[in-house]
PAKOL-355573 format. One record per residue (C-alpha): z, x, y; residue in three letters. Coordinates in steps of 0.02 Angstrom, whole numbers, padded with zeros to 5 digits, always signed. Layout:
! PAKOL-355573
ZXYALA ...
***
This chain:
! PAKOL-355573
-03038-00562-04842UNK -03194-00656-04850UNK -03372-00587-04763UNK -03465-00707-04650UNK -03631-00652-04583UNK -03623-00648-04381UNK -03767-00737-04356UNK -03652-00900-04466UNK -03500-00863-04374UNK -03456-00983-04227UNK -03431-00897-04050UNK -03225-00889-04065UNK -03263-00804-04231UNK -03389-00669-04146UNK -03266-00662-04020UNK -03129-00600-04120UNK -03227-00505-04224UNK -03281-00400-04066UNK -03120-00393-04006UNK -03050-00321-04175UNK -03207-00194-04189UNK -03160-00139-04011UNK -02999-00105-04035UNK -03003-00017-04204UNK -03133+00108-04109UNK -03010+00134-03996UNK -02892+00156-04130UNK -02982+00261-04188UNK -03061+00368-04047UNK -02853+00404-04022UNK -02802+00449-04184UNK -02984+00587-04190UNK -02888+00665-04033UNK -02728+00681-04104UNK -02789+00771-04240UNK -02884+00885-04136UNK -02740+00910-04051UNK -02637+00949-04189UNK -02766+01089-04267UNK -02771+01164-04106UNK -02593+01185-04114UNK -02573+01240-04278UNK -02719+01364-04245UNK -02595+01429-04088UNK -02455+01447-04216UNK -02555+01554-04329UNK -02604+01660-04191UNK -02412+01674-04141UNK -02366+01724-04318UNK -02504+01847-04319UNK -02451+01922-04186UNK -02267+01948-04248UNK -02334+01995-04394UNK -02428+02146-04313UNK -02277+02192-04201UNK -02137+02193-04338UNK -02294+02299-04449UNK -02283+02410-04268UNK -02090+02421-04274UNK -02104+02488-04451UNK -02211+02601-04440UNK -02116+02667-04282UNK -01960+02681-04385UNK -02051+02765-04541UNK -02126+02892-04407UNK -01960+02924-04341UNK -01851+02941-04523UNK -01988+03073-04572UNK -01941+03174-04422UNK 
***
């Protein structure tokens, strides 16, 4: 791809140019959110497996407690 300085490009050239700059920010702008989105979920699954992790820790305990009686 060759570079041409905006101030030598013709006004269909700064046109498209614009239009591509404009729509890779958008690009972008949407792919930044789905990221966020997807380490907000993983964060929720980590907290989910944490939480099973504590109640089958629970569970054993609670049967250790009761084999000792």
């Amino acid at each position: 791809m060759k570079f041409i300085k905006r101030d030598l490009m013709t006004g269909q050239e700064k046109y498209d140019s614009d239009k591509d700059r404009k729509d890779a920010e958008k690009m972008l702008a949407t792919k930044r959110q789905e990221i966020t989105d997807k380490e907000t979920e993983a964060g929720q699954q980590e907290a989910t497996a944490k939480y099973f992790r504590q109640q089958s820790e629970s569970s054993r305990r609670l049967a250790e407690s009761l084999r000792n009686l």
